[in-house]
C-alpha positions as CSV (number, residue, x, y, z in Angstrom):
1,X,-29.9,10.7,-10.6
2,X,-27.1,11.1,-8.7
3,X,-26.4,14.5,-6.9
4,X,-22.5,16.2,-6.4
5,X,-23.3,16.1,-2.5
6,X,-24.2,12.2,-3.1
7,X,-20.8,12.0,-4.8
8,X,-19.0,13.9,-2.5
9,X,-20.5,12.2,0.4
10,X,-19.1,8.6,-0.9
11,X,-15.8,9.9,-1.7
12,X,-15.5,10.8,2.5
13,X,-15.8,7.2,2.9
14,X,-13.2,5.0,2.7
15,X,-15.2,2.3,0.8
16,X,-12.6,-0.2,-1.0
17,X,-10.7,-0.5,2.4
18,X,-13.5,-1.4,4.6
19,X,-15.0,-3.9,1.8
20,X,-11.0,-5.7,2.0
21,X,-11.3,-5.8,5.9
22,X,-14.7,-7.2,5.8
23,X,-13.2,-9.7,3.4
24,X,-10.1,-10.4,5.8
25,X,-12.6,-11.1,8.9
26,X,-14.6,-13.2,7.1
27,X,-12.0,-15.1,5.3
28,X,-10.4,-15.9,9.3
29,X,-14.2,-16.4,10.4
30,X,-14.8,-19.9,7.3
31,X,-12.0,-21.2,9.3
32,X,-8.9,-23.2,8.4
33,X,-10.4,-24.9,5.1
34,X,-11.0,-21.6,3.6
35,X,-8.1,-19.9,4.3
36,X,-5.9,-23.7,3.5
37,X,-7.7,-22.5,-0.2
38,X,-6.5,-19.1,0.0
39,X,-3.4,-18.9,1.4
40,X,0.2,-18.4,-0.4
41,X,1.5,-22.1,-1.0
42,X,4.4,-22.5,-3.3
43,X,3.8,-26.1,-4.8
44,X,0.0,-24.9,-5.3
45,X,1.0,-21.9,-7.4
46,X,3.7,-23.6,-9.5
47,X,0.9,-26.1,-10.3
48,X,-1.4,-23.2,-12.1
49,X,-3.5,-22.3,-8.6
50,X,-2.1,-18.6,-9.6
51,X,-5.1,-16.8,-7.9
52,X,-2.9,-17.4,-4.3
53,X,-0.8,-14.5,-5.2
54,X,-3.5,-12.1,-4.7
55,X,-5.6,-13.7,-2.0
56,X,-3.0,-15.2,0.6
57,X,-2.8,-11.2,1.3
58,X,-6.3,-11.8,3.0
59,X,-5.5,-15.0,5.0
60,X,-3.8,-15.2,8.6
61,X,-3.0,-17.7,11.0
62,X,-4.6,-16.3,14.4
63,X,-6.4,-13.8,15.8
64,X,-3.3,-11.9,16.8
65,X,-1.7,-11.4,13.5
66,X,-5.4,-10.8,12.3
67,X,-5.8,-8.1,14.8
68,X,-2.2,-6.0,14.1
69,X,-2.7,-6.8,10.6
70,X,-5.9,-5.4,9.9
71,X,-5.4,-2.1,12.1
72,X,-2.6,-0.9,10.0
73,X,-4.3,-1.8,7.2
74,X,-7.3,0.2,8.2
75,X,-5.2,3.1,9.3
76,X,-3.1,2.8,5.8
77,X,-5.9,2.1,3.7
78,X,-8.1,5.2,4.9
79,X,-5.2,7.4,4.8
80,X,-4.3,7.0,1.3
81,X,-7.8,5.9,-0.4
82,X,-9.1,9.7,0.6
83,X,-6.4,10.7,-0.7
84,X,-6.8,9.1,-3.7
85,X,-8.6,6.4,-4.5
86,X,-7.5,5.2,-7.9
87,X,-3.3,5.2,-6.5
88,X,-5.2,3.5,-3.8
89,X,-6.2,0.2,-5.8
90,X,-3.8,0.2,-8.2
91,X,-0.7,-0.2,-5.5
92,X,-2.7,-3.2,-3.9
93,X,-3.7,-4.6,-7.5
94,X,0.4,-4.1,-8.4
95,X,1.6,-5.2,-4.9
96,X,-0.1,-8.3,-4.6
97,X,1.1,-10.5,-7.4
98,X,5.0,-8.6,-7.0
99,X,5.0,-9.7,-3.0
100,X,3.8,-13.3,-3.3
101,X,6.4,-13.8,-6.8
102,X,9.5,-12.1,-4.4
103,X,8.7,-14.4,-1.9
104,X,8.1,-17.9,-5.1
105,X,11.4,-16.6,-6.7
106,X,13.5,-15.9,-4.0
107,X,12.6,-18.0,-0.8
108,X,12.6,-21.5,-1.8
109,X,12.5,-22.8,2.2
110,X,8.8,-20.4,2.1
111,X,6.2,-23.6,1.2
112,X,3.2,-21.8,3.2
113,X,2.3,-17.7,3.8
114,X,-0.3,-15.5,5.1
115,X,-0.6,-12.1,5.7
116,X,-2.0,-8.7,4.5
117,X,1.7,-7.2,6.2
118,X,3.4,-7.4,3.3
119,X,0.3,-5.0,1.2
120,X,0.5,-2.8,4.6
121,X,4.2,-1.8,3.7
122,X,2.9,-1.2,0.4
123,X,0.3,1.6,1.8
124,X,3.0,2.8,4.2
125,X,5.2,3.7,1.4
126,X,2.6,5.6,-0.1
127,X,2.0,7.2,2.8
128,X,6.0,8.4,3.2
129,X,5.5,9.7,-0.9
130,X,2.6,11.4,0.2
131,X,4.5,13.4,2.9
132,X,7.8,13.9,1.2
133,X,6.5,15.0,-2.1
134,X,2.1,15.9,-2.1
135,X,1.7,17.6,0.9
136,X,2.9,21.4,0.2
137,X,1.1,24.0,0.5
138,X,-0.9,25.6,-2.9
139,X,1.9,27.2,-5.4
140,X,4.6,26.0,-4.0
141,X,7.2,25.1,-6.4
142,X,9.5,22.4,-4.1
143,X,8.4,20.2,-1.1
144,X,8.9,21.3,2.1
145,X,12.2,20.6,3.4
146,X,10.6,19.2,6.6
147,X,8.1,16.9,5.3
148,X,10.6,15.5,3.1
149,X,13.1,15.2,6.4
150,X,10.3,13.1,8.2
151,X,9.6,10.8,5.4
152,X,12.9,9.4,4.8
153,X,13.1,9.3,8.7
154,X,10.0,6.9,8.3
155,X,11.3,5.6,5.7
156,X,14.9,4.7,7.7
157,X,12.9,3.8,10.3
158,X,10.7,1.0,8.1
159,X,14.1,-0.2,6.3
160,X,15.4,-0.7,10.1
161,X,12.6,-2.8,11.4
162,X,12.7,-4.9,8.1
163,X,16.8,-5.3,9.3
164,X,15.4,-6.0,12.8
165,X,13.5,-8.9,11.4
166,X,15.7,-10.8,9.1
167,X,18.1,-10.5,12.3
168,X,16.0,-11.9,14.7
169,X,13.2,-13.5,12.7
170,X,10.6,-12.4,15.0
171,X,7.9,-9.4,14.5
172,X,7.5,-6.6,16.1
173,X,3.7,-6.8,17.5
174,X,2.5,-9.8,16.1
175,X,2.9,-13.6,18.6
176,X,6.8,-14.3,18.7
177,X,5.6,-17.7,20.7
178,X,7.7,-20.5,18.9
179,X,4.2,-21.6,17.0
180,X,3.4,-18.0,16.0
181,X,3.8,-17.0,12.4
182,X,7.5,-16.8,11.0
183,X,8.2,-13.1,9.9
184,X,9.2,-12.9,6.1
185,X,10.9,-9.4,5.9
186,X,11.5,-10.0,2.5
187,X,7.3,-9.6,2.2
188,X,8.0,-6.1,3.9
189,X,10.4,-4.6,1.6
190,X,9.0,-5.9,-1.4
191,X,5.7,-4.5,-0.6
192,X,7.5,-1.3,0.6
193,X,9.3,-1.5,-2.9
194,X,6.2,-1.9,-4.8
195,X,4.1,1.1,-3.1
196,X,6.9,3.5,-3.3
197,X,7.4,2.7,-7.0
198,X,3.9,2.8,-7.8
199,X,3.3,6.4,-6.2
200,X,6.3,7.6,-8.0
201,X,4.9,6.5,-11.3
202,X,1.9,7.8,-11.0
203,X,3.1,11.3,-9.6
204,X,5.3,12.0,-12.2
205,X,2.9,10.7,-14.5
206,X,0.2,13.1,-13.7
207,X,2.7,16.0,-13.4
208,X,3.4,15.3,-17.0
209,X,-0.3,15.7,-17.6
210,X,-0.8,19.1,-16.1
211,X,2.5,20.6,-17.8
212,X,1.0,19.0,-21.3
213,X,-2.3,20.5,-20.5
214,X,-1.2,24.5,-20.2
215,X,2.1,24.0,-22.2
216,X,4.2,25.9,-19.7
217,X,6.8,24.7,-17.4
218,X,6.4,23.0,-14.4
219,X,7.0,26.2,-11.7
220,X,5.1,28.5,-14.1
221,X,2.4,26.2,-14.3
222,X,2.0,25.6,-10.9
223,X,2.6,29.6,-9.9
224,X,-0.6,30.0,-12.1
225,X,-3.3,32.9,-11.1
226,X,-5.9,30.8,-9.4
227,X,-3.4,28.1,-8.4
228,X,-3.3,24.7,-10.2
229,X,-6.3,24.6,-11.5
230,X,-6.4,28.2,-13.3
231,X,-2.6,27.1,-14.4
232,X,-3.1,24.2,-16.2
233,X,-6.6,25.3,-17.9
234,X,-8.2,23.0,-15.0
235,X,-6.7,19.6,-16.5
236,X,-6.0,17.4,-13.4
């Protein structure tokens, strides 16, 4: 039987994000034929080979894009899977497929891809919601105006690299050596897209759940006695 401390205790852990890194390493370790399987190639898809819009995410072409890659996604990843798990998976499970189509529909020079970058900007977008709109303190009615200042300063910030890249077709980080990996910035905002819609929708979607669940509006429901909880009769 499973205890609340047991619970608790796996919830600290950011589980799913290590498991996808593990994944990615070991992916790069079965060398080139694995990944050749794996990796985002346009004729392959078009030809019914449709699980390469989810699993060129976890291919890369060396140990430098690897490395950058996989920090951010490990700093991402652990950030918003405490936060909440469930928002966690289902931006990567949306982002995937929408990153690798934007790229089939609208790049037709793009025959090969690799590269968890593109599910990175997903998380990051996540992140910026989580600032501008979750983190206030208990009963507050509106964000703070500050938080919301520094995420759309990230959020300018992200837009201007993506700019950065489609000027100069480089990355910042990652090998820029003329055999390196080509930068598609169109990966970036699509996954940036994909995140920020996803954590809007499911925001909005559980605010409509806690007004539903005490039948009062929004700022009376979240001024409750007891905070949230005690206002909306403990519905999360």
């Amino acid at each position: 039987m499973q205890t609340q401390s047991s619970i608790i205790s796996r919830r600290r852990w950011p589980l799913a994000t290590l498991v996808i890194a593990v994944a990615v390493l070991a992916i790069f370790a079965g060398g080139e034929s694995v990944q050749s399987l794996l990796q985002y190639d346009a004729e392959a898809i078009r030809s019914g080979q449709w699980w390469r819009l989810f699993t060129q995410h976890l291919t890369h072409w060396d140990s430098s894009h690897l490395f950058w890659d996989s920090v951010a996604f490990l700093v991402l990843g652990t950030v918003c899977e405490l936060r909440n798990r469930t928002r966690f998976l289902v931006c990567l499970a949306v982002s995937a497929p929408l990153i690798s189509l934007a790229l089939l529909g609208n790049l037709p020079w793009l025959h090969l891809c690799r590269g968890l970058s593109g599910l990175d900007s997903a998380l990051f977008a996540v992140v910026v919601w989580q600032i501008a709109v979750e983190s206030r303190r208990e009963g507050e009615a509106k964000p703070d105006v500050r938080r919301v200042l520094v995420a759309g300063i990230a959020a300018l910030l992200f837009v201007g690299k993506c700019l950065y890249e489609q000027r100069t077709g480089s990355m910042l980080f990652v090998n820029n050596a003329p055999d390196g990996p080509v930068v598609v910035y169109l990966a970036h905002l699509a996954g940036f897209a994909c995140g920020l819609a996803v954590a809007a929708a499911l925001h909005f979607r559980g605010l409509g759940r806690r007004v539903r669940g005490c039948g009062r509006p929004l700022p009376l429901c979240r001024a409750g006695a007891g905070g949230w909880g005690a206002g909306c009769g403990g519905r999360w």
